[in-house]
N, C-alpha and C positions, 0 to 999 in steps of 0.2 A: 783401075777405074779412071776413064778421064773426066777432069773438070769435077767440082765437086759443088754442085746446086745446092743455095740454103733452101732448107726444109722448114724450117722453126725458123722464128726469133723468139729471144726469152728475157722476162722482165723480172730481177728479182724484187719481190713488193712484202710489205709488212701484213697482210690479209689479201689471200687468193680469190676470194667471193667477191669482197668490196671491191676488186682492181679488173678481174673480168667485169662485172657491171659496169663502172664508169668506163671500161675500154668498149664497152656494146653500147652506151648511151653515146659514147663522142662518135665511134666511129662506123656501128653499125654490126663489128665483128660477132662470131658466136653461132650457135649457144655454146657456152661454154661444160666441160664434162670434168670435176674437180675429184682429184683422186686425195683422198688426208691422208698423214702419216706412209706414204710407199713403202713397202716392206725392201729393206735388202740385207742380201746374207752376208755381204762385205762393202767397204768402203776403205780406199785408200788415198787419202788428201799427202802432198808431198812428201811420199815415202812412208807414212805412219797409218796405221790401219785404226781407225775412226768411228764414232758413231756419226751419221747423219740420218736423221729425221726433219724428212721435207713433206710438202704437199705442193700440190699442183693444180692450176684450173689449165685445160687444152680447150681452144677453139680455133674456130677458121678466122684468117681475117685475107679476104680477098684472095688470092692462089696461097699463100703462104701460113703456117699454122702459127699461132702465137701462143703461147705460156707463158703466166706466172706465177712464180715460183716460193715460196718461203719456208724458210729454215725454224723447227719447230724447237729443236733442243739449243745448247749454246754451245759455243767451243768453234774450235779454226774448224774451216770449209773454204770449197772456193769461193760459195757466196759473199761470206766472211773476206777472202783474200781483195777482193775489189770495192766491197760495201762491209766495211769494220762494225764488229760488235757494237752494237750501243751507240752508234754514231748516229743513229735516225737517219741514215740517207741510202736511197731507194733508186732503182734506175736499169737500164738494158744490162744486160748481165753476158748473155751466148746468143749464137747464132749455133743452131744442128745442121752437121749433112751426114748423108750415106755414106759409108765406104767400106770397100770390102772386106777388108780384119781390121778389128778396131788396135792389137797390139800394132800391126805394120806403119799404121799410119799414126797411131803416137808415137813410133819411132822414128819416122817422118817428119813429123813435126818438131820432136826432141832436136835433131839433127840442124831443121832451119833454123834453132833458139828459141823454140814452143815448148818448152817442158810439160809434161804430165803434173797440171796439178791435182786431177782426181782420176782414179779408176775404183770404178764400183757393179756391183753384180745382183740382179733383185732377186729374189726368191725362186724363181721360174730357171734362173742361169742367164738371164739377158745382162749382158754387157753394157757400160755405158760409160763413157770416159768426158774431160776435159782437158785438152791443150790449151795451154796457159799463152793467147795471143793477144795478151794485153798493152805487152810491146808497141807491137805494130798495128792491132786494130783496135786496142782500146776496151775488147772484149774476149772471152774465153770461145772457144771454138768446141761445138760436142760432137764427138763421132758416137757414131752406132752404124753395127751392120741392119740392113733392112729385110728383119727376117718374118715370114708370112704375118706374125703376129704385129707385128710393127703395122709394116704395111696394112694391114686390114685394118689395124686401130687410125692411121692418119685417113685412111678412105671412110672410117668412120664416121670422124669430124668435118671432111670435105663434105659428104653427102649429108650431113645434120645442117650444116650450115645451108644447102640449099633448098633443103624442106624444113626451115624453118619458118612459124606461121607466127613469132608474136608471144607465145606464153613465157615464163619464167627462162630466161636467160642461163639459168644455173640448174646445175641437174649432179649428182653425187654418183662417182662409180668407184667400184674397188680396182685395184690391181694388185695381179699377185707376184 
């Protein structure tokens, strides 16, 4: 794959609802589609295989999709690895792109001095990793390959965001 185009930016926040709303009130982003609790069948944060219990709100905000994200159980994560337990402090977290195998290119990254700080797999088999580019950009890097399902969910949020007419900003969906 050449060049690897951000997809996402991602905001970890202390309430998903409340931070998609004031991200649709400042900037217009949205509507937002808030997934609680993601199911996954594994999670491996720096070598140690882990619970994470997240949620998420996904919306459009101009070409680019934005999430926020928060961590619902406690213990190390990467959210954790940049914004510490119990520190009250909130902020960009990752930027997502495509790439064609997610192991290839965290060992890609492993390589540049991006280590793997997470790989995790949801219920369905979907993959999902973060390169640890906090080094050099200050923020974690997520790969995913972009498989129909993927794909069709961001053409989702593209096309909500441009028929959207004004009612409630937030809207509840599962993922499995």
């Amino acid at each position: 794959m050449s060049g690897l185009p951000i997809r996402q930016v991602a905001f970890f926040v202390e309430d998903v609802r409340a931070a998609a709303r004031a991200h649709h009130e400042a900037f217009g982003s949205g509507p937002f589609f808030v997934a609680d609790n993601i199911p996954l069948a594994r999670a491996v944060h720096r070598g140690v295989e882990r619970q994470l219990d997240h949620s998420s709100a996904y919306g459009q905000w101009g070409d680019v999709m934005v999430e926020f994200v928060a961590q619902n159980n406690s213990g190390p994560s990467p959210f954790c690895d940049l914004y510490p337990e119990g520190s009250g402090r909130w902020g960009m977290h990752h930027v997502a792109v495509f790439v064609d195998d997610v192991d290839t290119e965290l060992a890609r990254f492993a390589a540049r001095g991006a280590p793997c700080a997470l790989r995790a797999e949801m219920t369905d088999g979907f993959v999902f990793a973060f390169a640890d580019t906090t080094a050099t950009l200050g923020l974690f890097t997520e790969l995913y390959a972009p498989t129909k399902t993927l794909v069709d969910f961001y053409a989702m949020v593209a096309h909500a965001a441009k028929d959207y007419r004004g009612s409630d900003p937030i809207q509840t969906i599962r993922l499995t």
